[in-house]
N, CA, C and O atoms as a Tinker XYZ file with bonds, in Angstrom:
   384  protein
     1  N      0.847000   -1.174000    0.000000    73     2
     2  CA     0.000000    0.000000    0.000000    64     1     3
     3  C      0.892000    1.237000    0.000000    63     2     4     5
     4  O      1.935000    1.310000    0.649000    81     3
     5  N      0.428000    2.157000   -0.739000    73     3     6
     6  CA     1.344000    3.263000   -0.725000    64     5     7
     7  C      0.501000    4.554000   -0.050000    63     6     8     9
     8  O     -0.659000    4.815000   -0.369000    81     7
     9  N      1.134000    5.174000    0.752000    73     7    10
    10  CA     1.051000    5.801000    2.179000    64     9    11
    11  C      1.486000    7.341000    1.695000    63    10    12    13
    12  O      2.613000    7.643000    1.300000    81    11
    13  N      0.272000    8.308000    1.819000    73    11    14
    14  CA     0.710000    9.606000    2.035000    64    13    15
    15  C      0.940000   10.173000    3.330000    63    14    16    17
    16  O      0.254000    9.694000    4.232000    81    15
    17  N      2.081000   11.463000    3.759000    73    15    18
    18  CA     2.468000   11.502000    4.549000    64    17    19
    19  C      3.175000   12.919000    4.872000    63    18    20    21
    20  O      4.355000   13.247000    4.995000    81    19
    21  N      1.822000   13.693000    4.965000    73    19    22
    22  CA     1.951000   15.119000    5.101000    64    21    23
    23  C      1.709000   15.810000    6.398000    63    22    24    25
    24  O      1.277000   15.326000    7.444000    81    23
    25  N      2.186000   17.437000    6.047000    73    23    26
    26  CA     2.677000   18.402000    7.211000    64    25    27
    27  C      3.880000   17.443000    7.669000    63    26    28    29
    28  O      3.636000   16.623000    8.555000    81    27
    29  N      4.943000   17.492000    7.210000    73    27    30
    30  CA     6.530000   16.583000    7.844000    64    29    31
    31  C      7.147000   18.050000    8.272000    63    30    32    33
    32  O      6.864000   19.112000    7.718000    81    31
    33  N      7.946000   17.897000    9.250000    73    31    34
    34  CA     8.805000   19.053000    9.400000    64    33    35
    35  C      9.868000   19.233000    7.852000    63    34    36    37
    36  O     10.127000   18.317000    7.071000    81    35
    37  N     10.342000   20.696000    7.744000    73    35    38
    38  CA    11.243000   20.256000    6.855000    64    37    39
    39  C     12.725000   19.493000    7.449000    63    38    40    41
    40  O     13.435000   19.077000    6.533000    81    39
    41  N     13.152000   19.312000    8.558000    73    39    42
    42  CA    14.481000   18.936000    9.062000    64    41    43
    43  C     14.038000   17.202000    8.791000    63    42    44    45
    44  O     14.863000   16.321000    8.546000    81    43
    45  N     12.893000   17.046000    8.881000    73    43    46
    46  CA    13.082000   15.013000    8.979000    64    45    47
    47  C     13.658000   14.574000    7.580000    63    46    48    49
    48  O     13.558000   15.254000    6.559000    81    47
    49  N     14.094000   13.702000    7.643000    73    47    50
    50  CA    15.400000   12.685000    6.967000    64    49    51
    51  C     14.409000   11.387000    6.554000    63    50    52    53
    52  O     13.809000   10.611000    7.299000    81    51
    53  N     14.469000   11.449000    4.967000    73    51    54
    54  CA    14.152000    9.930000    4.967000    64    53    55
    55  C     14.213000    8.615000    5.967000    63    54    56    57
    56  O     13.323000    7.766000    5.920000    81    55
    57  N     15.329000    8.509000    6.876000    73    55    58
    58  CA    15.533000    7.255000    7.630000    64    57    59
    59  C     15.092000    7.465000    8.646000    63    58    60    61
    60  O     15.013000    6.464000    9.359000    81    59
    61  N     14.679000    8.539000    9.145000    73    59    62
    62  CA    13.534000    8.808000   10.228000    64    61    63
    63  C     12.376000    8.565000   10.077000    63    62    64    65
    64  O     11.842000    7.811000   10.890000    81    63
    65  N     11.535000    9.176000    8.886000    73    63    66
    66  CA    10.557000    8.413000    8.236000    64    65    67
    67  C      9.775000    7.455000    8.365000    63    66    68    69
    68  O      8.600000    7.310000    8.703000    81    67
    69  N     10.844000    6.635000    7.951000    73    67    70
    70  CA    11.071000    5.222000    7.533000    64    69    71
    71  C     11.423000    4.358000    9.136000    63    70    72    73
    72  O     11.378000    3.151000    9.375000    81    71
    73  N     11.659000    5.143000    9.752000    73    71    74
    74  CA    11.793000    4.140000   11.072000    64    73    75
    75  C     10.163000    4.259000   12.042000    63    74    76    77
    76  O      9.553000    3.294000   12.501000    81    75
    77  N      9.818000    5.493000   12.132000    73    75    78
    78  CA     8.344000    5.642000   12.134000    64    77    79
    79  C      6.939000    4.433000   11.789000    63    78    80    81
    80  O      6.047000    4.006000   12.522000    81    79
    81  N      7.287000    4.169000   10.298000    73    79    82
    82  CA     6.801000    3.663000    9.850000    64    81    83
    83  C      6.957000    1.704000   10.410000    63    82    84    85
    84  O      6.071000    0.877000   10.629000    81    83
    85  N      8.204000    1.611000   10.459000    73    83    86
    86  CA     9.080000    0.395000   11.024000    64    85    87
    87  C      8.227000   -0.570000   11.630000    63    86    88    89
    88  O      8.030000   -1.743000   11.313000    81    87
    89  N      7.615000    0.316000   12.824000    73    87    90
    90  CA     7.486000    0.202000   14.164000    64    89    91
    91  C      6.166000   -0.799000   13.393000    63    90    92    93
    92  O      5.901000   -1.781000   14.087000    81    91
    93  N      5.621000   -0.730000   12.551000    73    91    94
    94  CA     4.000000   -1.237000   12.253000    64    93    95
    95  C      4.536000   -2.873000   11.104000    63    94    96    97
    96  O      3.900000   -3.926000   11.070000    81    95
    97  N      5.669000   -2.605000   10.414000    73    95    98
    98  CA     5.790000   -3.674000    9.770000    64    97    99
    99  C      7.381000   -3.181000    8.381000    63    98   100   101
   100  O      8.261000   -2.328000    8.489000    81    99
   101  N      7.166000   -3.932000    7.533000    73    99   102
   102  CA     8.720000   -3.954000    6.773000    64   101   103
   103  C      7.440000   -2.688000    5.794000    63   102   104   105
   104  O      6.250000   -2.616000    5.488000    81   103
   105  N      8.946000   -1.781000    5.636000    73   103   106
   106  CA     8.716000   -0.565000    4.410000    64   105   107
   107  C      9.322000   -0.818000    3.120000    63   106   108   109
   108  O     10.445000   -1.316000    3.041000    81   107
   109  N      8.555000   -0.462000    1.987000    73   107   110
   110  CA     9.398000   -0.973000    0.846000    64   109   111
   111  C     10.464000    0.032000    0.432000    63   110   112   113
   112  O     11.649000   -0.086000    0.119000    81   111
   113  N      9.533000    1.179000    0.552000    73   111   114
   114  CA    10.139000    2.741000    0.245000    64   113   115
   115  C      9.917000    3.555000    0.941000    63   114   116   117
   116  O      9.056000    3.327000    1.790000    81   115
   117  N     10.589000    4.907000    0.922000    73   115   118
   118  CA    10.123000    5.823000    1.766000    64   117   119
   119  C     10.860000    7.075000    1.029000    63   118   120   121
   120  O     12.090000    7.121000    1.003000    81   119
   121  N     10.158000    7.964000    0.504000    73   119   122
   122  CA    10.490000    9.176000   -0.295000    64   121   123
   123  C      9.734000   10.337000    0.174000    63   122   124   125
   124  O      8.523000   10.216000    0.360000    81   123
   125  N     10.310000   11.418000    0.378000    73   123   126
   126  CA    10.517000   12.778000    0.864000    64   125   127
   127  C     10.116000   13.498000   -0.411000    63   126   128   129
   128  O     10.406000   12.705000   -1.307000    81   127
   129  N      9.813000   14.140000   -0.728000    73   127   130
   130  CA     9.206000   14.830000   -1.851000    64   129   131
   131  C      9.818000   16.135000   -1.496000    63   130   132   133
   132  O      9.450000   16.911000   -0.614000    81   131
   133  N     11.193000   16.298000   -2.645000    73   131   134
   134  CA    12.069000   17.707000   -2.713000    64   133   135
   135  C     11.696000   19.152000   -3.922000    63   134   136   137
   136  O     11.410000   19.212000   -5.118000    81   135
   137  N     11.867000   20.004000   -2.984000    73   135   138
   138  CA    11.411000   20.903000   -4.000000    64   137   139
   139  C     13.328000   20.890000   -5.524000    63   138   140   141
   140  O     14.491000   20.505000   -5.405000    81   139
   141  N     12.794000   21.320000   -6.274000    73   139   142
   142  CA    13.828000   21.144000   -7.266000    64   141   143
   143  C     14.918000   22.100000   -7.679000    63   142   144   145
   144  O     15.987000   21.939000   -8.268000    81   143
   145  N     14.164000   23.377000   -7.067000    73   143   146
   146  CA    15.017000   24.927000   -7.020000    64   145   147
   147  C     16.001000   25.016000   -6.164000    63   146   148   149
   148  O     17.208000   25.191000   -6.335000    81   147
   149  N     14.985000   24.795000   -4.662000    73   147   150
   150  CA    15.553000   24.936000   -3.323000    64   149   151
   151  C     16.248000   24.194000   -2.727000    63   150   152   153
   152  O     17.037000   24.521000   -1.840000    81   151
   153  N     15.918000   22.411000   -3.394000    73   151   154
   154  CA    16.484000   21.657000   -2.612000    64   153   155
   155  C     15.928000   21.247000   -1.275000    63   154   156   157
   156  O     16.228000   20.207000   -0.688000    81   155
   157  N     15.110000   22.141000   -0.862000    73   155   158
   158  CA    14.523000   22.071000    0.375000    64   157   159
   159  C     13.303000   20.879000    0.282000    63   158   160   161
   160  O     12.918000   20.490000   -0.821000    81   159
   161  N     12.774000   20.380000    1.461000    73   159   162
   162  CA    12.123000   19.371000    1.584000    64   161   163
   163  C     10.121000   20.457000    1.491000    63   162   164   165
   164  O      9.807000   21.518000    2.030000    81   163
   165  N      9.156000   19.373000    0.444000    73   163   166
   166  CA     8.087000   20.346000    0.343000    64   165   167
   167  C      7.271000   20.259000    1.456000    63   166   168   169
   168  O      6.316000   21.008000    1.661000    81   167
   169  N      7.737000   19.088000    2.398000    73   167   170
   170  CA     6.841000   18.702000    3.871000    64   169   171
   171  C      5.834000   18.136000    3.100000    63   170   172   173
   172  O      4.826000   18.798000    2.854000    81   171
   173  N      5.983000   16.861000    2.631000    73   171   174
   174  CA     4.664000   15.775000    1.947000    64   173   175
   175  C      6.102000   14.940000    2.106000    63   174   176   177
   176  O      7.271000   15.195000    2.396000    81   175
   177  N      5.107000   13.520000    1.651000    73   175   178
   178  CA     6.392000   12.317000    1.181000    64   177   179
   179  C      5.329000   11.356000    1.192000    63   178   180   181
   180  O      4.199000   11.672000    1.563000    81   179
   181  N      5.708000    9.863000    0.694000    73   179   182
   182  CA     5.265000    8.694000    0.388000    64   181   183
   183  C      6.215000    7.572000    0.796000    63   182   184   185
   184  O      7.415000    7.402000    0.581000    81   183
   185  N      4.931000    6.575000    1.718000    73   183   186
   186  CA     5.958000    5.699000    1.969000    64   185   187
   187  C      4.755000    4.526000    1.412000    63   186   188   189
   188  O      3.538000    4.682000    1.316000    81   187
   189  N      5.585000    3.330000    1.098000    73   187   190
   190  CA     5.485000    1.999000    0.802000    64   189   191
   191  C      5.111000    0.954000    1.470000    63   190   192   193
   192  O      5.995000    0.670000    2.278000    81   191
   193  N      4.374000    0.360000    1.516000    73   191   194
   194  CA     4.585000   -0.810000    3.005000    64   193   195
   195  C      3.780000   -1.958000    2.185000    63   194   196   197
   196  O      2.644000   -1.889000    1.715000    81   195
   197  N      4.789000   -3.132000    2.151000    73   195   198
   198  CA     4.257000   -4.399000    1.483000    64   197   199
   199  C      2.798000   -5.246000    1.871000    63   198   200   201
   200  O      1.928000   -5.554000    1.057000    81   199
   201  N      2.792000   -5.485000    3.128000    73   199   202
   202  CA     1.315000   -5.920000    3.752000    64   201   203
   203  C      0.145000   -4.413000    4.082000    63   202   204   205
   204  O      0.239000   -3.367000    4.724000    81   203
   205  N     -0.871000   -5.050000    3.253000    73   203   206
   206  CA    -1.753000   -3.927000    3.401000    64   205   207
   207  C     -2.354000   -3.607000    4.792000    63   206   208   209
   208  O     -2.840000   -2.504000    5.043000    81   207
   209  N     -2.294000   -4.732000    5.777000    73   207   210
   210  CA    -2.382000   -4.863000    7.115000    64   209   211
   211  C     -1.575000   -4.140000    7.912000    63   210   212   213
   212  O     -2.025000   -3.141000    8.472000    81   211
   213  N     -0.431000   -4.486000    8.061000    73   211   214
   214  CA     0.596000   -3.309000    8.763000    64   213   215
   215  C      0.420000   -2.009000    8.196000    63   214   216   217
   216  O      0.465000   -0.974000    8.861000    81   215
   217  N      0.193000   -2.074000    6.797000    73   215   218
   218  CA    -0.036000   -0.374000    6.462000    64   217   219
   219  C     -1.257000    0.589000    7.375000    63   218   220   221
   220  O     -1.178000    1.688000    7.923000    81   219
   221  N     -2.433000   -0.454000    7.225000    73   219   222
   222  CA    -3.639000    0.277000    7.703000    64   221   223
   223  C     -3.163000    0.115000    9.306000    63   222   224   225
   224  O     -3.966000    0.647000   10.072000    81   223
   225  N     -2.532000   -0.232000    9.664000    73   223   226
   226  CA    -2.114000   -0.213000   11.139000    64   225   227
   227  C     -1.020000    1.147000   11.449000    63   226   228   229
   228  O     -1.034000    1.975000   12.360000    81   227
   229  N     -0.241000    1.001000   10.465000    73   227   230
   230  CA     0.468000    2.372000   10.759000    64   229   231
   231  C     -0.296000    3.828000   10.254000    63   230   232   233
   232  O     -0.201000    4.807000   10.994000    81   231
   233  N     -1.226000    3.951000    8.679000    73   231   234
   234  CA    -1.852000    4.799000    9.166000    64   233   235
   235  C     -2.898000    5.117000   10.602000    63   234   236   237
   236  O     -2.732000    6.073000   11.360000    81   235
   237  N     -3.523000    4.513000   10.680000    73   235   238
   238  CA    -4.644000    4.424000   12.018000    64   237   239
   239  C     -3.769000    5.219000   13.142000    63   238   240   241
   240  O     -4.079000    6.228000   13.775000    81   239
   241  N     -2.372000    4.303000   13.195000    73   239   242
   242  CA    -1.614000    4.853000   14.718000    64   241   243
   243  C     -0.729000    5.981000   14.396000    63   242   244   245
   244  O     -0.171000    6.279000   15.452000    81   243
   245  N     -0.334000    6.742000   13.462000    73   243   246
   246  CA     0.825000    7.529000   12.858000    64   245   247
   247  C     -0.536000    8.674000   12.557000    63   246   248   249
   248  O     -0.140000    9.702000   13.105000    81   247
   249  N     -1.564000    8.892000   12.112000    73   247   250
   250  CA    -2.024000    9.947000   11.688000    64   249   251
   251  C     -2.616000   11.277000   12.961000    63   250   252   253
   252  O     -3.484000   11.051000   13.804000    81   251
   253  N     -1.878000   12.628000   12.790000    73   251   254
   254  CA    -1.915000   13.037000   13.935000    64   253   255
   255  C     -1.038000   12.879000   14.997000    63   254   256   257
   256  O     -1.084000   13.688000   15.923000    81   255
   257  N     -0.477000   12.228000   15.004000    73   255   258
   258  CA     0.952000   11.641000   15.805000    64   257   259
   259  C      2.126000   12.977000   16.017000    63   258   260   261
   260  O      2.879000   12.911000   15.045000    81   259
   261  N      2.505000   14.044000   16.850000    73   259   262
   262  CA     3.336000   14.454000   16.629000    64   261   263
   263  C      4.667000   13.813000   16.324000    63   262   264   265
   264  O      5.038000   12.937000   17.105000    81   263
   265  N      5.564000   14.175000   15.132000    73   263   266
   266  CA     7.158000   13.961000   14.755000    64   265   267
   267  C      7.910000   15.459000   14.520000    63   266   268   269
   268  O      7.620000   16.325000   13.695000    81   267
   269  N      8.458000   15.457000   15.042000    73   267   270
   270  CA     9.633000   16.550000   15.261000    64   269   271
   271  C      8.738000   17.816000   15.041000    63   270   272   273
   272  O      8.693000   18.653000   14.139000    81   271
   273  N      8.031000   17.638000   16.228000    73   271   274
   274  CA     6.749000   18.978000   16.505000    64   273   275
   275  C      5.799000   19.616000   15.641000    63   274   276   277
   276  O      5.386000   20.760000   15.451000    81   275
   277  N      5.594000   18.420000   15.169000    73   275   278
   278  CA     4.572000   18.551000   13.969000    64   277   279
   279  C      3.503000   17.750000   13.758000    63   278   280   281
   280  O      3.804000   16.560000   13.658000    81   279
   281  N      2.234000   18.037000   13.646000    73   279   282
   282  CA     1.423000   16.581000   13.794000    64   281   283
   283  C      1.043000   16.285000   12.198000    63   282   284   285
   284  O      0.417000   16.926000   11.354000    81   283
   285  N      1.607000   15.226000   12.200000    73   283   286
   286  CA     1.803000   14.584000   10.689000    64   285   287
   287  C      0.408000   13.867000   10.662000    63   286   288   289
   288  O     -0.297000   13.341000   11.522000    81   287
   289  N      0.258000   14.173000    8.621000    73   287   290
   290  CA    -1.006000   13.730000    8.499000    64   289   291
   291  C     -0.635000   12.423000    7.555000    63   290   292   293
   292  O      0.296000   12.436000    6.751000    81   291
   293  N     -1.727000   11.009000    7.834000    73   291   294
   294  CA    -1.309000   10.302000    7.102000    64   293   295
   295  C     -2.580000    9.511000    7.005000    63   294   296   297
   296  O     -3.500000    9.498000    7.823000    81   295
   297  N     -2.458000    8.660000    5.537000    73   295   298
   298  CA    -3.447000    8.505000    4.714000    64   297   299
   299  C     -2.856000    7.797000    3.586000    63   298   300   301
   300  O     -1.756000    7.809000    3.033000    81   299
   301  N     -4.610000    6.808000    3.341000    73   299   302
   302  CA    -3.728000    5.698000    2.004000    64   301   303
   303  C     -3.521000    6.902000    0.904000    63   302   304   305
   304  O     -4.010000    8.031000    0.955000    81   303
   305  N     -2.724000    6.390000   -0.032000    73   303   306
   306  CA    -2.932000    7.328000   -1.138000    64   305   307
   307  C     -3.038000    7.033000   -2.354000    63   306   308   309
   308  O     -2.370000    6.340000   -3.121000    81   307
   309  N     -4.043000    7.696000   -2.454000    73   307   310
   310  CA    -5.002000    7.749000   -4.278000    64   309   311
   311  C     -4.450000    8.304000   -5.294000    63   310   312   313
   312  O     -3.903000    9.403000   -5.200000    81   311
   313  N     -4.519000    7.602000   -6.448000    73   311   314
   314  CA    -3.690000    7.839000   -7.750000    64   313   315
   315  C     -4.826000    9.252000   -8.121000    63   314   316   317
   316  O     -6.045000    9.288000   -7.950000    81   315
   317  N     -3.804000   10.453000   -8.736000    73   315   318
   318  CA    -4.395000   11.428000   -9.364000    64   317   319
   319  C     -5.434000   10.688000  -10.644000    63   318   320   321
   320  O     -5.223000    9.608000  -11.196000    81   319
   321  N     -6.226000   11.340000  -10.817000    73   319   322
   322  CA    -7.041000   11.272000  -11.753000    64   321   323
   323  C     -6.389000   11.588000  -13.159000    63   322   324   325
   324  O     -5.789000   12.662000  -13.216000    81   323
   325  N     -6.422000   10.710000  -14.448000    73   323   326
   326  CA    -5.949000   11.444000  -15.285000    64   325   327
   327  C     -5.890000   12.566000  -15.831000    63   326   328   329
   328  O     -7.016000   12.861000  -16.229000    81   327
   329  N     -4.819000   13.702000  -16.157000    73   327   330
   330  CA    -5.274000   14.720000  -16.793000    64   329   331
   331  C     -5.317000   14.806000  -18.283000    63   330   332   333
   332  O     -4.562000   14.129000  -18.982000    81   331
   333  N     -6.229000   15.664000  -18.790000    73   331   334
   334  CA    -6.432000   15.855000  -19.809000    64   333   335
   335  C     -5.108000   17.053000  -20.621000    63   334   336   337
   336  O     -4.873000   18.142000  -20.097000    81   335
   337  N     -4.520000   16.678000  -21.674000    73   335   338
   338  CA    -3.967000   17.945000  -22.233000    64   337   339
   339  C     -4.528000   18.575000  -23.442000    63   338   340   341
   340  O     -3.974000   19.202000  -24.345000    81   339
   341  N     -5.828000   18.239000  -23.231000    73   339   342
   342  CA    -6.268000   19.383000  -24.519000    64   341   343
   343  C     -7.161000   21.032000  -23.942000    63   342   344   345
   344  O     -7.861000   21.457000  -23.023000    81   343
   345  N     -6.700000   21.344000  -24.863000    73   343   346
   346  CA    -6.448000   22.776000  -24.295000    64   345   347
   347  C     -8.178000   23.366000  -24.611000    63   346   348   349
   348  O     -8.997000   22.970000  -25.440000    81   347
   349  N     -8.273000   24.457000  -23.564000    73   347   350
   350  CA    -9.470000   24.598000  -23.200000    64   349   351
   351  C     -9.806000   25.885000  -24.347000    63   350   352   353
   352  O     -9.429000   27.055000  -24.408000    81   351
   353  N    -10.382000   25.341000  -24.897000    73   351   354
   354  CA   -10.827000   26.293000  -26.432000    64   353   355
   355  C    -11.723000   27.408000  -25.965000    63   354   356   357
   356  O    -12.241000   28.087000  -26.852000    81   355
   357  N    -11.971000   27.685000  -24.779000    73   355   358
   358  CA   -12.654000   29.060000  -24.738000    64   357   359
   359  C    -12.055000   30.064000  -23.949000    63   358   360   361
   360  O    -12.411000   31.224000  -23.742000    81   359
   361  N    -10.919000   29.313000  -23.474000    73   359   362
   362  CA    -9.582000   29.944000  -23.445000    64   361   363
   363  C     -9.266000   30.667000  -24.500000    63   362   364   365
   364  O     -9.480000   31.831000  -24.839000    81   363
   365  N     -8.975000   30.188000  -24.741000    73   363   366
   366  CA    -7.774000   30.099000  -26.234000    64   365   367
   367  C     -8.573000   30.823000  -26.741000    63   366   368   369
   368  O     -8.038000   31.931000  -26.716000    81   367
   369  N     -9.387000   30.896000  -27.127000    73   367   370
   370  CA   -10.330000   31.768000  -28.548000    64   369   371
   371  C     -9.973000   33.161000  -27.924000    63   370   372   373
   372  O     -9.266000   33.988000  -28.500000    81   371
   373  N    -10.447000   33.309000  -26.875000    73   371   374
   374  CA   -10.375000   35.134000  -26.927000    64   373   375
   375  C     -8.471000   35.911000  -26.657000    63   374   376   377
   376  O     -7.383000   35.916000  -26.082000    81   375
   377  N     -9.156000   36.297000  -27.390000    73   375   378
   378  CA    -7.868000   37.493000  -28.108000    64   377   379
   379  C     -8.717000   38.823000  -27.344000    63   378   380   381
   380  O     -9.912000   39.121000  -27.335000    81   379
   381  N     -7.530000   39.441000  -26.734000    73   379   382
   382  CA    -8.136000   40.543000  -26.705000    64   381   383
   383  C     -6.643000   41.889000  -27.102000    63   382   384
   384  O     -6.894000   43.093000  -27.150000    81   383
Protein backbone atom coordinates (compact mmCIF):
# COMPACT_ATOMS: atom_id res chain seq x y z
CA UNK A 1 0.00 0.00 0.00
CA UNK A 2 1.34 3.26 -0.73
CA UNK A 3 1.05 5.80 2.18
CA UNK A 4 0.71 9.61 2.04
CA UNK A 5 2.47 11.50 4.55
CA UNK A 6 1.95 15.12 5.10
CA UNK A 7 2.68 18.40 7.21
CA UNK A 8 6.53 16.58 7.84
CA UNK A 9 8.81 19.05 9.40
CA UNK A 10 11.24 20.26 6.86
CA UNK A 11 14.48 18.94 9.06
CA UNK A 12 13.08 15.01 8.98
CA UNK A 13 15.40 12.68 6.97
CA UNK A 14 14.15 9.93 4.97
CA UNK A 15 15.53 7.26 7.63
CA UNK A 16 13.53 8.81 10.23
CA UNK A 17 10.56 8.41 8.24
CA UNK A 18 11.07 5.22 7.53
CA UNK A 19 11.79 4.14 11.07
CA UNK A 20 8.34 5.64 12.13
CA UNK A 21 6.80 3.66 9.85
CA UNK A 22 9.08 0.39 11.02
CA UNK A 23 7.49 0.20 14.16
CA UNK A 24 4.00 -1.24 12.25
CA UNK A 25 5.79 -3.67 9.77
CA UNK A 26 8.72 -3.95 6.77
CA UNK A 27 8.72 -0.56 4.41
CA UNK A 28 9.40 -0.97 0.85
CA UNK A 29 10.14 2.74 0.24
CA UNK A 30 10.12 5.82 1.77
CA UNK A 31 10.49 9.18 -0.29
CA UNK A 32 10.52 12.78 0.86
CA UNK A 33 9.21 14.83 -1.85
CA UNK A 34 12.07 17.71 -2.71
CA UNK A 35 11.41 20.90 -4.00
CA UNK A 36 13.83 21.14 -7.27
CA UNK A 37 15.02 24.93 -7.02
CA UNK A 38 15.55 24.94 -3.32
CA UNK A 39 16.48 21.66 -2.61
CA UNK A 40 14.52 22.07 0.38
CA UNK A 41 12.12 19.37 1.58
CA UNK A 42 8.09 20.35 0.34
CA UNK A 43 6.84 18.70 3.87
CA UNK A 44 4.66 15.77 1.95
CA UNK A 45 6.39 12.32 1.18
CA UNK A 46 5.27 8.69 0.39
CA UNK A 47 5.96 5.70 1.97
CA UNK A 48 5.49 2.00 0.80
CA UNK A 49 4.58 -0.81 3.01
CA UNK A 50 4.26 -4.40 1.48
CA UNK A 51 1.31 -5.92 3.75
CA UNK A 52 -1.75 -3.93 3.40
CA UNK A 53 -2.38 -4.86 7.11
CA UNK A 54 0.60 -3.31 8.76
CA UNK A 55 -0.04 -0.37 6.46
CA UNK A 56 -3.64 0.28 7.70
CA UNK A 57 -2.11 -0.21 11.14
CA UNK A 58 0.47 2.37 10.76
CA UNK A 59 -1.85 4.80 9.17
CA UNK A 60 -4.64 4.42 12.02
CA UNK A 61 -1.61 4.85 14.72
CA UNK A 62 0.83 7.53 12.86
CA UNK A 63 -2.02 9.95 11.69
CA UNK A 64 -1.91 13.04 13.93
CA UNK A 65 0.95 11.64 15.81
CA UNK A 66 3.34 14.45 16.63
CA UNK A 67 7.16 13.96 14.75
CA UNK A 68 9.63 16.55 15.26
CA UNK A 69 6.75 18.98 16.51
CA UNK A 70 4.57 18.55 13.97
CA UNK A 71 1.42 16.58 13.79
CA UNK A 72 1.80 14.58 10.69
CA UNK A 73 -1.01 13.73 8.50
CA UNK A 74 -1.31 10.30 7.10
CA UNK A 75 -3.45 8.51 4.71
CA UNK A 76 -3.73 5.70 2.00
CA UNK A 77 -2.93 7.33 -1.14
CA UNK A 78 -5.00 7.75 -4.28
CA UNK A 79 -3.69 7.84 -7.75
CA UNK A 80 -4.40 11.43 -9.36
CA UNK A 81 -7.04 11.27 -11.75
CA UNK A 82 -5.95 11.44 -15.28
CA UNK A 83 -5.27 14.72 -16.79
CA UNK A 84 -6.43 15.85 -19.81
CA UNK A 85 -3.97 17.95 -22.23
CA UNK A 86 -6.27 19.38 -24.52
CA UNK A 87 -6.45 22.78 -24.29
CA UNK A 88 -9.47 24.60 -23.20
CA UNK A 89 -10.83 26.29 -26.43
CA UNK A 90 -12.65 29.06 -24.74
CA UNK A 91 -9.58 29.94 -23.45
CA UNK A 92 -7.77 30.10 -26.23
CA UNK A 93 -10.33 31.77 -28.55
CA UNK A 94 -10.37 35.13 -26.93
CA UNK A 95 -7.87 37.49 -28.11
CA UNK A 96 -8.14 40.54 -26.71
Amino acid sequence: MNIYVGNLSYEIKEEELKEEFMEFGAVESCKIIMDRFTGRSKGYGFVEMLENSEAEAAVNALNGKSVKGRDIRVNESKPNPARSNTNNKSYNQRRY
